[in-house]
C-alpha positions as CSV (number, residue, x, y, z in Angstrom):
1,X,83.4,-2.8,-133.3
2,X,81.7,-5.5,-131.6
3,X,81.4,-5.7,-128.2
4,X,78.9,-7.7,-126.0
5,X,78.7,-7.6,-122.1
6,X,77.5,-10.7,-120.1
7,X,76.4,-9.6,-116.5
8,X,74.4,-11.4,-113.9
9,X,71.5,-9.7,-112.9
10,X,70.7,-11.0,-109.4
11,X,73.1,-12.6,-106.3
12,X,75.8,-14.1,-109.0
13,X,75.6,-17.6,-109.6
14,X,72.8,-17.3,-112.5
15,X,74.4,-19.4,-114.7
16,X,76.8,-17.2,-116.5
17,X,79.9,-19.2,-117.2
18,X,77.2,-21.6,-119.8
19,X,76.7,-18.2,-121.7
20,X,79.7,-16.8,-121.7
21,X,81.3,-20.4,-122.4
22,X,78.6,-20.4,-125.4
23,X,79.1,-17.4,-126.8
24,X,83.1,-17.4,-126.5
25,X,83.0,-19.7,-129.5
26,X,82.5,-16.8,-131.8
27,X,84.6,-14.6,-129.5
28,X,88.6,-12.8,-130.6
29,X,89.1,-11.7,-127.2
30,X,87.7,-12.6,-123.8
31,X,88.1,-10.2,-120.9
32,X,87.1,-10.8,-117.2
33,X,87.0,-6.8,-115.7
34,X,86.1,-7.2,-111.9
35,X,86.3,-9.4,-108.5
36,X,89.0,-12.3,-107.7
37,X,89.0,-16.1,-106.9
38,X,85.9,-15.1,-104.6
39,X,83.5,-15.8,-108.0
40,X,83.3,-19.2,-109.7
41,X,82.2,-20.7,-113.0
42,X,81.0,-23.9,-114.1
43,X,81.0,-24.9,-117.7
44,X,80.0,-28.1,-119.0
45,X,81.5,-29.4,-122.4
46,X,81.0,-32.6,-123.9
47,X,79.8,-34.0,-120.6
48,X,83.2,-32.6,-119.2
49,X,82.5,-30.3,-116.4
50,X,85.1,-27.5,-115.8
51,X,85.3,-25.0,-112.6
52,X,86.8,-21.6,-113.5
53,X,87.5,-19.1,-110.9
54,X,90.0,-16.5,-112.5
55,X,91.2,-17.8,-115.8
56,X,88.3,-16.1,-118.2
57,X,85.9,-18.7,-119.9
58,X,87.3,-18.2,-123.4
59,X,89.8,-20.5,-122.3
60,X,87.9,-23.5,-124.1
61,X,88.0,-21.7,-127.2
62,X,91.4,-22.2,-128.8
63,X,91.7,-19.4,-131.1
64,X,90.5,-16.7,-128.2
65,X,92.9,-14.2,-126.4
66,X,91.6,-14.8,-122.8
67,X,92.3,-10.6,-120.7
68,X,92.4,-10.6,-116.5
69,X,91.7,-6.8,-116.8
70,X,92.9,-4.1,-114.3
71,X,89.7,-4.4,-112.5
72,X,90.3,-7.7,-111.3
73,X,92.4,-8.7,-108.0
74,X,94.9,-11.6,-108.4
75,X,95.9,-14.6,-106.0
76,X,99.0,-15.2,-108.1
77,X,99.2,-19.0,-105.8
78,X,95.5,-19.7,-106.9
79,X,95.9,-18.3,-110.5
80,X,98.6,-21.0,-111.2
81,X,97.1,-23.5,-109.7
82,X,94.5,-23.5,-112.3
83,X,96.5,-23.0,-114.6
84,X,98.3,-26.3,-113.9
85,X,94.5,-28.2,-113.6
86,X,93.7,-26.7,-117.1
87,X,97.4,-27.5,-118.2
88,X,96.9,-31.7,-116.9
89,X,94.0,-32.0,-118.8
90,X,95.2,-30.7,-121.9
91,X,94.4,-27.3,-122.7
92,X,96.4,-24.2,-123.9
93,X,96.6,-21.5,-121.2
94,X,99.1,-19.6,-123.5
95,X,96.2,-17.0,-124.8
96,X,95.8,-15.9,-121.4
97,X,96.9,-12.4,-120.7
98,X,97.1,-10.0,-117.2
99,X,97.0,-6.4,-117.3
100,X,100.1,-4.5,-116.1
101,X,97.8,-2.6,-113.4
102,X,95.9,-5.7,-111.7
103,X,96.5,-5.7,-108.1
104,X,98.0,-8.6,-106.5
105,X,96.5,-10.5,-103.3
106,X,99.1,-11.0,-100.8
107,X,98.6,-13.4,-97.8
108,X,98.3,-10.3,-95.4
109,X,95.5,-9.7,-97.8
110,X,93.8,-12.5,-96.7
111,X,94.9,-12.2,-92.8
112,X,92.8,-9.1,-92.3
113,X,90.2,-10.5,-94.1
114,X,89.4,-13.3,-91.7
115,X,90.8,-10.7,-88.4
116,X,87.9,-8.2,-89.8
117,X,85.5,-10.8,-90.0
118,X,85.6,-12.4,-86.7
119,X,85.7,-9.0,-85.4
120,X,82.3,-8.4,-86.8
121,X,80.5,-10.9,-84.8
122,X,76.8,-11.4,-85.8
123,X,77.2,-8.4,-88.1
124,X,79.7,-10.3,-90.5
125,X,78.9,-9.4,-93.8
126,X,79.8,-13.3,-95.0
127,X,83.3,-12.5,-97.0
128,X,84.9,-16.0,-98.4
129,X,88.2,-14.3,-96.3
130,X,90.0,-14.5,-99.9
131,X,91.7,-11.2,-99.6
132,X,89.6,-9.5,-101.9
133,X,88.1,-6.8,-100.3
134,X,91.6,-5.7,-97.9
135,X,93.0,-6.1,-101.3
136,X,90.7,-3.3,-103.5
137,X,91.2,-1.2,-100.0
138,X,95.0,-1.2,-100.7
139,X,94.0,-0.1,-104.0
140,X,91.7,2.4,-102.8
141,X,94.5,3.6,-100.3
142,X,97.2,3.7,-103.3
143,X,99.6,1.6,-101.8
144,X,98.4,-1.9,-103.7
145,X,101.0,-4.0,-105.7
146,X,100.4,-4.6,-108.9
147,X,101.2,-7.0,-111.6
148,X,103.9,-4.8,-113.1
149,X,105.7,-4.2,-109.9
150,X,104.8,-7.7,-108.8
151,X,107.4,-8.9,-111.2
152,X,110.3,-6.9,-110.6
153,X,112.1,-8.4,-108.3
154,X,113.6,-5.5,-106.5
155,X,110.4,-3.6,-106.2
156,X,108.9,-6.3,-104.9
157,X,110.7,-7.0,-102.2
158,X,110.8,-3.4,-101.3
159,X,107.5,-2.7,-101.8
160,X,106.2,-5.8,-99.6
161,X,108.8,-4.7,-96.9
162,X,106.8,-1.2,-96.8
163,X,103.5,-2.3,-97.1
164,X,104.0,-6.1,-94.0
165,X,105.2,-3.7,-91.7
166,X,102.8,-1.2,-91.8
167,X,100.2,-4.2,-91.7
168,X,101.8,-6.4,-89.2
169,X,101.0,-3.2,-87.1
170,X,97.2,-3.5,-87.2
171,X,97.5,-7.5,-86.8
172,X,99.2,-7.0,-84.1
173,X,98.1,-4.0,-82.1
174,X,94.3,-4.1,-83.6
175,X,93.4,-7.8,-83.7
176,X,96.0,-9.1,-81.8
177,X,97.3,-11.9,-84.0
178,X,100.4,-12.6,-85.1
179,X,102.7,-11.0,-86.9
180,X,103.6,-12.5,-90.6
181,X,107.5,-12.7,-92.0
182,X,108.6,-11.3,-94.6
183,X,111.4,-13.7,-96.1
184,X,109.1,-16.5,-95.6
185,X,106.2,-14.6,-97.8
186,X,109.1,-13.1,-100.3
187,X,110.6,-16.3,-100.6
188,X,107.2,-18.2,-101.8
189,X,105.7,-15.3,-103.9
190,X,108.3,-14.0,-105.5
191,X,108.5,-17.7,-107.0
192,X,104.9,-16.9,-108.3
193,X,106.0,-14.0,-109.5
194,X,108.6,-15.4,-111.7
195,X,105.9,-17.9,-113.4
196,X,103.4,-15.2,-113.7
197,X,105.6,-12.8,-115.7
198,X,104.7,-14.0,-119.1
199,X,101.1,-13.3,-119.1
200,X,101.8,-9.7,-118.0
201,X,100.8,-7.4,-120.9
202,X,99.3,-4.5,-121.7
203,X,96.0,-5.2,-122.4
204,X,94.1,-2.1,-122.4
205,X,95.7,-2.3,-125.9
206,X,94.8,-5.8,-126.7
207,X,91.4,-5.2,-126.5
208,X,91.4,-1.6,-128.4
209,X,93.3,-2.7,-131.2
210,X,90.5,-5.7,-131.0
211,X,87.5,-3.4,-131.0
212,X,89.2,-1.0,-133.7
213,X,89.6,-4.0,-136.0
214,X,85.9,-4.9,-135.4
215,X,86.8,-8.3,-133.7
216,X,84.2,-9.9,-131.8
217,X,84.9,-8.8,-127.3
218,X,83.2,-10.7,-124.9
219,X,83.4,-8.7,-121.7
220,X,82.6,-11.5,-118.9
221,X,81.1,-10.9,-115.5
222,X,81.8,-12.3,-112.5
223,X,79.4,-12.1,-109.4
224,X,75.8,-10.3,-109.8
225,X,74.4,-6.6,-110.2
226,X,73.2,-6.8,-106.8
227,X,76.2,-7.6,-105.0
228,X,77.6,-4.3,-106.5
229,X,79.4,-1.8,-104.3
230,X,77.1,1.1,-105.0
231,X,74.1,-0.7,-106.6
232,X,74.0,-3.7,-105.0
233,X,72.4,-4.9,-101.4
234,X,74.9,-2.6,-99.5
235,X,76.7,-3.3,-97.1
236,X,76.3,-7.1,-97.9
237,X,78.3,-6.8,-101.6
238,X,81.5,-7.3,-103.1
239,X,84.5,-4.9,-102.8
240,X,83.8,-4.0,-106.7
241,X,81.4,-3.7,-109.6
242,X,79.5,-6.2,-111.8
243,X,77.7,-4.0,-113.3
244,X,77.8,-2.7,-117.1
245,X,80.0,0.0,-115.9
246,X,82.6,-2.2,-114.0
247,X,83.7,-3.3,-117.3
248,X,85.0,0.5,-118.4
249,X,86.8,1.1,-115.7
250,X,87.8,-2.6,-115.3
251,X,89.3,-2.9,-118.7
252,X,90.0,0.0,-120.4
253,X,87.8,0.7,-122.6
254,X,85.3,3.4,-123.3
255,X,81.1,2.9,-123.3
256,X,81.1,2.8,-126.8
257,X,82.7,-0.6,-126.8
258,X,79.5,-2.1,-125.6
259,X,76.7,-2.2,-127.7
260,X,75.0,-5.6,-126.5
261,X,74.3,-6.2,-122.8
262,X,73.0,-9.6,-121.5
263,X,71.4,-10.0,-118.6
264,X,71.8,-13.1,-117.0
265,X,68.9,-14.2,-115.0
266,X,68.0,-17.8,-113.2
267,X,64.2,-18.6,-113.5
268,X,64.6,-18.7,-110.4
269,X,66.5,-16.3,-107.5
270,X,69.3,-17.3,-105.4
271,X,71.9,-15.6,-103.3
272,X,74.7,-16.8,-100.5
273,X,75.8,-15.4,-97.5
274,X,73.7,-13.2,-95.7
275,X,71.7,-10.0,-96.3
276,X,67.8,-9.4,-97.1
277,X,66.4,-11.3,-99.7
278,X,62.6,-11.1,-100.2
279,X,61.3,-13.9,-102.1
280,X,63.3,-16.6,-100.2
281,X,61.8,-19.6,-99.0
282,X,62.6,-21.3,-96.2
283,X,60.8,-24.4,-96.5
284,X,60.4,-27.7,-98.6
285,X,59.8,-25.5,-101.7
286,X,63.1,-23.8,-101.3
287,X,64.5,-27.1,-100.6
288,X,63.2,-28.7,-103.7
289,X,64.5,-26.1,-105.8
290,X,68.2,-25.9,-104.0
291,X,68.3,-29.8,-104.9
292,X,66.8,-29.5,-108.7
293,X,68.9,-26.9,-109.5
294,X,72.0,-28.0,-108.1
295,X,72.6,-24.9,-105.9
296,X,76.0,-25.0,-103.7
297,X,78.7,-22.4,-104.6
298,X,81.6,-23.3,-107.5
299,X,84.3,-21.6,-105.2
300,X,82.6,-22.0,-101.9
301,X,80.3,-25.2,-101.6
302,X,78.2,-23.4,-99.5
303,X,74.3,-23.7,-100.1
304,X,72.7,-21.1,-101.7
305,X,69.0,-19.7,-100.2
306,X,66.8,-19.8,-102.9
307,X,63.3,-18.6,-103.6
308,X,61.0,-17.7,-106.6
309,X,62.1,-15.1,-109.1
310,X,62.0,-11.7,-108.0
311,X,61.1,-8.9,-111.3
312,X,61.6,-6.1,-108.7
313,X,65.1,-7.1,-108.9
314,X,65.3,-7.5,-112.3
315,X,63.6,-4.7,-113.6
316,X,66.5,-2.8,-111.6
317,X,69.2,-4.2,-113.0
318,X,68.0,-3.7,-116.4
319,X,67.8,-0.3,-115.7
320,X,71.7,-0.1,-114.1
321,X,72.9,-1.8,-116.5
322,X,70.7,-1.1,-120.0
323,X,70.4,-4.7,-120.5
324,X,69.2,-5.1,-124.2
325,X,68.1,-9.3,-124.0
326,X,67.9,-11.6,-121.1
327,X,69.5,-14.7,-121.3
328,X,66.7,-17.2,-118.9
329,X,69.0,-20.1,-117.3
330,X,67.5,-23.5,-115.3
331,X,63.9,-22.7,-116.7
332,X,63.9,-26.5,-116.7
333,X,64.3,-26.8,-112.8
334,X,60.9,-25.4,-112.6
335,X,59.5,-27.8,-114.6
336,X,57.0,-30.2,-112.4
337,X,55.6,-27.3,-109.8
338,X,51.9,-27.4,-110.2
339,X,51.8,-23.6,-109.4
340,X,54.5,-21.0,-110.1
341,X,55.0,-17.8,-108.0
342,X,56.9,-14.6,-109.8
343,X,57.3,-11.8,-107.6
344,X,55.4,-8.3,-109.1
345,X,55.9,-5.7,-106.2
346,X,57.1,-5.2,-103.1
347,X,54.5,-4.5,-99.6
348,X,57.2,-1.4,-97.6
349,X,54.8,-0.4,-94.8
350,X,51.8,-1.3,-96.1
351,X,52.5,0.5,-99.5
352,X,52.8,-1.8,-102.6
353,X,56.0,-0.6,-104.9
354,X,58.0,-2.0,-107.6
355,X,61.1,0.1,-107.3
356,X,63.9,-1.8,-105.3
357,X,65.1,0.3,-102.1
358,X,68.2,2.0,-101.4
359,X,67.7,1.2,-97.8
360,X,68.3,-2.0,-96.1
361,X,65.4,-1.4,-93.4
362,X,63.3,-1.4,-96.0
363,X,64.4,-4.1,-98.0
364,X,64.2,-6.4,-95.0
365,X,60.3,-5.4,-94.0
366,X,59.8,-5.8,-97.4
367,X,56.7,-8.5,-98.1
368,X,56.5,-10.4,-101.7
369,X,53.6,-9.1,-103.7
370,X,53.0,-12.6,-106.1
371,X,51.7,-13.4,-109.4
372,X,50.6,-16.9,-109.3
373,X,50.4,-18.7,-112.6
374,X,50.4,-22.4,-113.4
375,X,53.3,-24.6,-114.0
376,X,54.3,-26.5,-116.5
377,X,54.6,-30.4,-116.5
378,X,57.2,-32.9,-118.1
379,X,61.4,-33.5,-119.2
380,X,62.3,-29.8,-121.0
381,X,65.4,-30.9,-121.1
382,X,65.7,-31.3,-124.7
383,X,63.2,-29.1,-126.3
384,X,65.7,-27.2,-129.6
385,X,63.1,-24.6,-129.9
386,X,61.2,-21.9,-128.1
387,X,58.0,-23.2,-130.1
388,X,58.3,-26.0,-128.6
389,X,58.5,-25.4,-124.9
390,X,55.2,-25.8,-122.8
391,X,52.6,-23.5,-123.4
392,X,52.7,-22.4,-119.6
393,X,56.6,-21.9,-119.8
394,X,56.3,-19.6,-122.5
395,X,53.0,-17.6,-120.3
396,X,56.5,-17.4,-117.9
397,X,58.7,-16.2,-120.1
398,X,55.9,-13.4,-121.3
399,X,55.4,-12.6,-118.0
400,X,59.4,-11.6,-117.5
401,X,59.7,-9.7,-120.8
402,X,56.4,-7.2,-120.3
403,X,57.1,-6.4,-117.0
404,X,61.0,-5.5,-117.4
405,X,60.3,-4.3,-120.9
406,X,63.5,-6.3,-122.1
407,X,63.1,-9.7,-124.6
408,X,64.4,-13.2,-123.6
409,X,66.7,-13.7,-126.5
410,X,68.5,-16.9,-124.8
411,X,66.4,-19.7,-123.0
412,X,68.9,-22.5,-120.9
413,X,66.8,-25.9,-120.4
414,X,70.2,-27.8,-118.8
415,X,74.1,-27.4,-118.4
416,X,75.0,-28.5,-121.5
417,X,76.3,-26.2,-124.4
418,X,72.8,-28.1,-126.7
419,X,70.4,-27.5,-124.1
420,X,70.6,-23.9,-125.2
421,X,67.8,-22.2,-127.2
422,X,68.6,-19.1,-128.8
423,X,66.3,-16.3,-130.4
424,X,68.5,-14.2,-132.0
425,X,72.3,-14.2,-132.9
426,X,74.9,-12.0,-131.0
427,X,78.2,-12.1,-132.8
C-alpha cells in the first residue's frame, strides 16, 4: 500500500493545496479527513487560479476518486455551491464521494456559533461563525445528523424536529435571539439533501480496497498542527484534528496506511485570528512580508499576522506528527531581506528552551531566541533545481533540516505547479 499524508505544520495556510494539487497527479484516491468550509485552498493551474474549500484537491486530476471522510463536517448549501463553480468552468465533480457518517452543518449550527461568540466578548476565540465547532459538539453529544440520515427524507425531518427544538431552547432562553422554523429550514435543506444523495458512499471502503490494491492515497489536510484540539495553541484551535492522527480516525483507516508524512511548512510563519504567536512582527517587516507573500485568508480574506519562521514550532510538529520530509513553500518571498531571522529557542522566565509549552501563560511571555543569517538577493522564481538556488538560501534550508532532524524533500519558489523543486519522488 501506498499512502502519503500532507499536513500543515504551523497556523494552516502554509501552502498546502500547491502540494497536495502536485502530488494528486499521481494520486487513485484523494481523501480530505477533518474540519469544514472554515479551511481554504488555493491552487494555481496553468495561470488558472482555483479556491477549494471542501471539495478535496484531487479534483483537477481527472482519473482521481476525490473522499469527504467522516472526520469532516458538511455545509450541504456551500458544498454545492462549489460544486456548481467547478461544474461552470468545466470540470468533472462526479469522482467526488461523502462518507455515510459525515456530520451535516445545519443553520442552527451556525446560529450558536455567532450567539457563542458575541457572548465571549474580548475573550472570543476568533471562530469564522461557520457552524463548525456547535456542529463537532453535536457530534460529540451524539445527537449530530449525518450524511446517511441526512438523505432520508423521513428521518430527516424527524430528526431536525428533535434536535431545533431542543436548540431554539438555548437561542432563546440563553442568548436571547430568536427562535429558527422548522418548515422554512426543512423546506430549503431537504432540497440539498436530494442533490447531495449521489455522492453518499461508503468510503471507509473506497479507500481500503484502494490501499489493499496498492493504489497511490493521498490523505489531505486541512488547517495546521497547531490549531489542533489537543496539540494545538488551546483554546485558540479548531474543533478537530490536523494532525497525522486526524486522518485515522477521520477516514477509516488504520496507521499502517501511512507511511510518508509531509510536513508543510511556509519559510516563513503565519497564523489568523487571535492567540499567542511569538515570532510575530508587528511592524514594516511583518508588513513587507504580508504583502510579498500574498497573505489574506482563501475562505476568510482576513489578513494573516506574520513573522519569521519559528523551529520551536516546527520541531514540535514533527514530533506529533512523525513527519518524514518537509515540503518548504514561499522560500522565494524571502528573497531581497538583507538579513534573515529563524527562531532557535524560546526565553520563559528568563530560561532559554526549545520545547513548545502546553501552557498559554507561557507561550505568551514567551521571548524569540534568533539566529540571524544573511539573506539572499535576486528573482528565485524560476530556479528548476536545488543546485541552483542562492548559496545563502540553501545555508536556510540547512539550518531547518539539522535542527528538526527532518530533510526538505520539496522546495516551492512560486504558486505555480513549475515553480516546484523536488528532491525525491513520493508516489
Amino acid at each position: 500500500m501506498s499512502g502519503l499524508a500532507i499536513i500543515g505544520s504551523q497556523w494552516g495556510d502554509e501552502g498546502k493545496g500547491k502540494i497536495i494539487d502536485y502530488l494528486a497527479k499521481s494520486a487513485d484516491v484523494v481523501v480530505r479527513a477533518q474540519g469544514g468550509n472554515n479551511a481554504g485552498h488555493t491552487v494555481v493551474v496553468d495561470n488558472e487560479k482555483y479556491a477549494l474549500h471542501l471539495i478535496p484537491s484531487g479534483i483537477l486530476n481527472p482519473k482521481a476518486i476525490n473522499i469527504i471522510g467522516n472526520g469532516v463536517v458538511l455545509d450541504p448549501k456551500v458544498f454545492l455551491e462549489e460544486i456548481e463553480k467547478f461544474e461552470a468552468r468545466g470540470i468533472d465533480t462526479s469522482s467526488i464521494r461523502i462518507s455515510e457518517r459525515t456530520h451535516i452543518i445545519l443553520p442552527y449550527h451556525k446560529t450558536m456559533d455567532a450567539l457563542m461568540e458575541e457572548k465571549r466578548g474580548a475573550m472570543d476565540i476568533g471562530t469564522t461563525k461557520k457552524g463548525i465547532g456547535p456542529c463537532y459538539m453535536d457530534k460529540a453529544e451524539r445527537v449530530g445528523i449525518r450524511a446517511l440520515e441526512f438523505i432520508r427524507e423521513d428521518i430527516f425531518a424527524d430528526r431536525l424536529r428533535q434536535e431545533l427544538e431542543k436548540k431554539n431552547e438555548i437561542i432563546t432562553k440563553i442568548y436571547n435571539a430568536e427562535p429558527l422554523g422548522y418548515d422554512e429550514i426543512f423546506n430549503e435543506y431537504n432540497q440539498y439533501a436530494k442533490k447531495l444523495a449521489k455522492y453518499v458512499d461508503n468510503t471507509e471502503k473506497i479507500i481500503n480496497e484502494a490501499l489493499k490494491a496498492n493504489k497511490n492515497v493521498l490523505f489531505e489536510g486541512a488547517q495546521g498542527s497547531m490549531l489542533d484540539l489537543d496539540f494545538g495553541t488551546y483554546p485558540y484551535v479548531t474543533s478537530s484534528h490536523p494532525t497525522v492522527g486526524g486522518f485515522v480516525v477521520g477516514s477509516g483507516v488504520g496507521f499502517g496506511a501511512i507511511n510518508e508524512v509531509i510536513g508543510i511548512t511556509k519559510a516563513y510563519t503565519t497564523r489568523v485570528g487571535k492567540g499567542p504567536f511569538v515570532t510575530e512582527l508587528e511592524d514594516a517587516t511583518g508588513d513587507l512580508i504580508r504583502e510579498k507573500g500574498h497573505e489574506y485568508g482563501t475562505t476568510t480574506g482576513r489578513a494573516r499576522r506574520c513573522g519569521w519562521l519559528d523551529l520551536v514550532v516546527l520541531k514540535y510538529s514533527a514530533m506529533i506528527n512523525g513527519f518524514t520530509a518537509i515540503s518548504l513553500m514561499l522560500l522565494d518571498v524571502l528573497s531581497d531581506f538583507e538579513t534573515l531571522k529563524i527562531c532557535v529557542g524560546y526565553e520563559i522566565d528568563g530560561k532559554i528552551t526549545t520545547d513548545f509549552p502546553a501552557y498559554l501563560g507561557d507561550l505568551e511571555k514567551a521571548k524569540p531566541v534568533y539566529k540571524e543569517m544573511p539573506g539572499f538577493k535576486g528573482d528565485i522564481t524560476e530556479v528548476k533545481t536545488y543546485e541552483d538556488l542562492p548559496e545563502n538560501a540553501k545555508t536556510y534550508i540547512k539550518t531547518i533540516e539539522e535542527f528538526i532532524d527532518v530533510p526538505v524533500k520539496i522546495i516551492s519558489v512560486g504558486p505555480r505547479r513549475d515553480q516546484t523543486i523536488m528532491r525525491a519522488s513520493f508516489f
